[in-house]
C-alpha positions in Angstrom: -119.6 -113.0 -4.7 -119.1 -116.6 -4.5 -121.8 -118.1 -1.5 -120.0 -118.3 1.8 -120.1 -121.6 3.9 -118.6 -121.8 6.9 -117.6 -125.0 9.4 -117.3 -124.9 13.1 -117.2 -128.4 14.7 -116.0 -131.1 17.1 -114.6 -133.2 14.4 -111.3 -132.8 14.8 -108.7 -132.8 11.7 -107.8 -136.6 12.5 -110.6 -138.2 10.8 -111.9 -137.7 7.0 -115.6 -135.9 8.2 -114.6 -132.6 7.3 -113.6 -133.2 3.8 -117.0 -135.4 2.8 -119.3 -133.0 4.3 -116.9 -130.8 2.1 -117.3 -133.1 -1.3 -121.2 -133.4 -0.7 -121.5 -129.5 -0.5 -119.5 -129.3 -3.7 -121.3 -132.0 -5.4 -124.7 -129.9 -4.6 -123.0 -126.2 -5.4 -119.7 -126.1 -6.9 -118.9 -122.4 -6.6 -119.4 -122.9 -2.9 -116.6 -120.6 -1.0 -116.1 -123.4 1.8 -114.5 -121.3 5.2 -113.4 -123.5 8.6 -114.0 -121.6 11.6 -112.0 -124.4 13.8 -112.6 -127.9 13.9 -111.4 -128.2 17.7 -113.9 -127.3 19.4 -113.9 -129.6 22.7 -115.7 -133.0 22.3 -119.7 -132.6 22.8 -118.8 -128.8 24.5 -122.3 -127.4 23.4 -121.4 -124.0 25.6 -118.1 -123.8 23.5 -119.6 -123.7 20.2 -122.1 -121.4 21.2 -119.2 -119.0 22.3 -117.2 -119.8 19.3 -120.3 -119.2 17.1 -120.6 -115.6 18.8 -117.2 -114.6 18.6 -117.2 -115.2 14.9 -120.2 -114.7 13.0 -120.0 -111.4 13.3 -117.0 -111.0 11.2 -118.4 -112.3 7.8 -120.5 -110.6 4.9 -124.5 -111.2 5.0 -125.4 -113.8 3.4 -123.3 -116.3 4.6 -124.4 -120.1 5.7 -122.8 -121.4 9.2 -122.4 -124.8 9.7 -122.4 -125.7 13.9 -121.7 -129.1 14.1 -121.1 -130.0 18.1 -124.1 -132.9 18.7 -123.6 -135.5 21.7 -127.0 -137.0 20.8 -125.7 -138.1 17.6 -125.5 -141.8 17.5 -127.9 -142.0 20.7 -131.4 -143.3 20.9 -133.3 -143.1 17.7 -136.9 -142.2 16.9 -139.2 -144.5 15.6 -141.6 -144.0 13.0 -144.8 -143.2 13.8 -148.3 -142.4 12.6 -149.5 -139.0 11.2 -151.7 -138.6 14.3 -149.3 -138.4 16.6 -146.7 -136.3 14.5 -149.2 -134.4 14.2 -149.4 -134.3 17.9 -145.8 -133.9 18.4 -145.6 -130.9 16.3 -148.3 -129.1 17.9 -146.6 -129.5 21.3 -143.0 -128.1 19.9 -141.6 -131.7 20.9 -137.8 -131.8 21.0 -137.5 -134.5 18.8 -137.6 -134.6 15.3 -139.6 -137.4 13.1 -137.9 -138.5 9.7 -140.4 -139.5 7.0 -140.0 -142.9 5.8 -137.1 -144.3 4.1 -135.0 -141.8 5.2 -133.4 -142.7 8.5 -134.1 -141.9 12.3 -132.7 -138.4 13.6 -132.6 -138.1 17.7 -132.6 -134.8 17.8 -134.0 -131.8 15.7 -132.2 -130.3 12.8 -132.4 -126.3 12.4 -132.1 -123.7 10.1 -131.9 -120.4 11.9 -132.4 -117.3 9.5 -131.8 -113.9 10.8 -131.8 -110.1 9.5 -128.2 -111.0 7.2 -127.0 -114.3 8.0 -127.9 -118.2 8.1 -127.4 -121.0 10.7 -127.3 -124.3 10.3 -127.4 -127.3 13.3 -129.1 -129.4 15.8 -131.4 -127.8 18.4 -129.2 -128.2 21.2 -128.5 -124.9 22.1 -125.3 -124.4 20.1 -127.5 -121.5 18.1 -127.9 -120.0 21.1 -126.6 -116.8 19.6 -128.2 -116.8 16.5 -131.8 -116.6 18.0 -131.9 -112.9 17.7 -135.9 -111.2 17.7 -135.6 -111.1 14.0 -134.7 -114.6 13.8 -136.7 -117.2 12.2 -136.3 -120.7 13.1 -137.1 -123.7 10.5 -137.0 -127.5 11.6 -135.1 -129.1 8.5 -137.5 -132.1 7.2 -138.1 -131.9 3.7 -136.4 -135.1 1.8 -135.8 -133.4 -0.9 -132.7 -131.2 0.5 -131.1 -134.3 2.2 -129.2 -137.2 1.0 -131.6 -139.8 0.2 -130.4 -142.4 3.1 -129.8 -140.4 6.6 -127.5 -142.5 8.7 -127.6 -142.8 12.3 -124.1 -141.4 12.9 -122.9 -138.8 10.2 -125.9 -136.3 10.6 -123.2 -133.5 9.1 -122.7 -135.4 5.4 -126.4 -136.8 5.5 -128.7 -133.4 6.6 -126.8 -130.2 7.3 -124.5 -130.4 4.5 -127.0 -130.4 2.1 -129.2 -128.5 3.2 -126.4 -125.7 3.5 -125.3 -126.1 -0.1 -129.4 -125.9 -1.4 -129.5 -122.5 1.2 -126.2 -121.3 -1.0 -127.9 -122.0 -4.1 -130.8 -120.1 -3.7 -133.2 -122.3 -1.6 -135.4 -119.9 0.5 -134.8 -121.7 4.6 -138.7 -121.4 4.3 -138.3 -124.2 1.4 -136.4 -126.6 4.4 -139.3 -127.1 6.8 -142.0 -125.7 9.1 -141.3 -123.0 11.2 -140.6 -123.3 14.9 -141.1 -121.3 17.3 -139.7 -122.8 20.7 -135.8 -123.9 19.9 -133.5 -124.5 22.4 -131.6 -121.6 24.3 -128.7 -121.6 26.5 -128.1 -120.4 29.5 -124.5 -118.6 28.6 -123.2 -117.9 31.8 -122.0 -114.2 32.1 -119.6 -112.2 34.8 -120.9 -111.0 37.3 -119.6 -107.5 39.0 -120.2 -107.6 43.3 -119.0 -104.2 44.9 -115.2 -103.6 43.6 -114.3 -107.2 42.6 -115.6 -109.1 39.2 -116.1 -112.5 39.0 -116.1 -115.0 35.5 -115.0 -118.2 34.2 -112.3 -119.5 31.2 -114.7 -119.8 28.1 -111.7 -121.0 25.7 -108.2 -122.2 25.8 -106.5 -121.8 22.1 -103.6 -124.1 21.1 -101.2 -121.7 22.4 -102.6 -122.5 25.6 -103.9 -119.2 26.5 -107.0 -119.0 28.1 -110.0 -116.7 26.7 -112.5 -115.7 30.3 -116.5 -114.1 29.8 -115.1 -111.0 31.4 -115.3 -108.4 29.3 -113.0 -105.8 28.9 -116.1 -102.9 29.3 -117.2 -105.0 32.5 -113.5 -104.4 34.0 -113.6 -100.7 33.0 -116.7 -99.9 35.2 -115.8 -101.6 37.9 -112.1 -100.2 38.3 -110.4 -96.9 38.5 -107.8 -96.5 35.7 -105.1 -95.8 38.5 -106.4 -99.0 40.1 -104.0 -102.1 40.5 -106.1 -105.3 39.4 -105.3 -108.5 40.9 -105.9 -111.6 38.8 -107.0 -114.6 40.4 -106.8 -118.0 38.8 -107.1 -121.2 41.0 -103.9 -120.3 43.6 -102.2 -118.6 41.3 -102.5 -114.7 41.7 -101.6 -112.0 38.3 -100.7 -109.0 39.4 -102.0 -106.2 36.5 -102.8 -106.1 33.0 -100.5 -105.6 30.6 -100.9 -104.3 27.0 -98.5 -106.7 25.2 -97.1 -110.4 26.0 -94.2 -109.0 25.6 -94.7 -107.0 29.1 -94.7 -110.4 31.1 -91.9 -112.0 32.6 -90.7 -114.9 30.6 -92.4 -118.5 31.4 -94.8 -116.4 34.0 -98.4 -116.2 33.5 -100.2 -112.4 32.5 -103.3 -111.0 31.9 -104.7 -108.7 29.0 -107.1 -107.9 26.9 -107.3 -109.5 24.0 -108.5 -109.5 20.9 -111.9 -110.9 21.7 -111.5 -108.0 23.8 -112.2 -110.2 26.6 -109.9 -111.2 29.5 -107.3 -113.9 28.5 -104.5 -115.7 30.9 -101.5 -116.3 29.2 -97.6 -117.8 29.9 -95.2 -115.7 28.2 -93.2 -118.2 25.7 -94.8 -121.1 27.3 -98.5 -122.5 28.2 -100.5 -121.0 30.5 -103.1 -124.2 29.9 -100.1 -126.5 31.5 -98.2 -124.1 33.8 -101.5 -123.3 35.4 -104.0 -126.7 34.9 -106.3 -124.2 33.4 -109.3 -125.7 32.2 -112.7 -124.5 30.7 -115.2 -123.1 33.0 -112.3 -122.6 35.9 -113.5 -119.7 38.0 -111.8 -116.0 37.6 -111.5 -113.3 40.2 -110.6 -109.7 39.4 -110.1 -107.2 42.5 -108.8 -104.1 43.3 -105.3 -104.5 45.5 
């Protein structure tokens, strides 16, 4: 099988990003099999990559490469060179910040290769990996020259570094080849829904461009908490759901539901409209299931 690459950023479709990091993967291995998770994930929404990330990865063969591009520090403060002593130093303390070897540009924050029992992870140590840092995981900071472009730029991190070093990874390059391992990345704090007595409480994770909104709440989380006969309310902001149906189809037209979807997590939706608009749903909005 053709090596699998897969894209998940905050690039957006506007700009031409995608398609050079696309051209310098090519260049590197041509019978790269080049897959877009979604290129909308919200500007600089670490937490919505992560969740992205975890809702997807899953779903493809081992072996595969992902690409999690969502880096606010990009274009930030840069990192000086500086002498072996204290690189040495820095590495020995698990700094946060990465040091690029001469010639080759300043990165502010550390590149990662995350390798785990079947698949391979690629981007900045941010958190965005989050779900990728399994107990089998191994972690590798990414500064060996010889698996990036030759001149890193300050700005375009995705064509410069983890392109690159994605298509060497699809060629056969052993993440071990990339760098030293690391043993402290960063980790997340991925909020989850809580259950208190006979109500649950959880948050909108993800609104698609349908304007549906995907919560944290999962649909095993609703099943232990509530009786089958039970009648759920759905609280969103002031706007109260009563029951879950199986099927848009069930809701009244232009008025908001609830169901289960395919995540098979919670999701708010507008039947034949926008439940995004209609209800000025927005990412990280509280939730609040309880038995009426």
């Amino acid at each position: 099988m053709r090596p699998l690459i897969t894209l998940t950023t905050d690039f957006g479709l506007d700009d031409p990003f995608i398609g050079i990091m696309k051209g310098v993967i090519l260049n590197i291995e041509p019978d790269a099999n080049i897959i877009d998770i979604t290129h909308n994930i919200e500007p600089q929404n670490i937490l919505q990559g992560a969740r992205v990330l975890n809702a997807t990865f899953p779903w493809y063969p081992r072996k595969t490469t992902h690409i999690v591009l969502v880096d606010p520090g990009v274009g930030g403060p840069v990192i000086k060179k500086t002498s072996k002593t204290k690189e040495k130093a820095a590495k020995e303390k698990n700094d946060n910040l990465s040091l690029v070897t001469e010639g080759r540009g300043p990165i502010g924050k550390r590149p990662l290769v995350v390798k785990s029992k079947f698949q391979i992870f690629i981007g900045p140590d941010n958190g965005v990996l989050t779900p990728a840092l399994g107990q089998d995981s191994k972690v590798y900071e990414i500064n060996n020259p010889k698996y990036s472009l030759k001149n890193i730029s300050n700005t375009f991190h995705g064509r410069d570094l983890f392109a690159p070093v994605a298509a060497w990874i699809a060629t056969g390059v052993s993440p071990s080849k990339i760098g030293p391992r690391l043993l402290k990345p960063t980790h997340l704090d991925i909020p989850e829904a809580i259950q208190k007595n006979n109500w649950v409480e959880g948050e909108i994770i993800y609104i698609d461009r349908f304007g549906n909104a995907t919560t944290n709440i999962p649909a095993e989380l609703i099943n232990e908490t509530f009786e089958p006969s039970d009648t759920i309310e759905v609280q969103v902001g002031k706007e109260k759901i009563c029951g879950l149906v199986t099927g848009y189809y069930q809701a009244n037209q232009n008025k908001p539901g609830a169901i289960i979807n395919s995540w098979n997590q919670l999701e708010i939706f507008c039947r034949e409209s926008n439940a995004k608009k209609e209800l000025k749903l927005k990412n990280g909005q509280r939730i609040i299931l309880k038995k009426i």
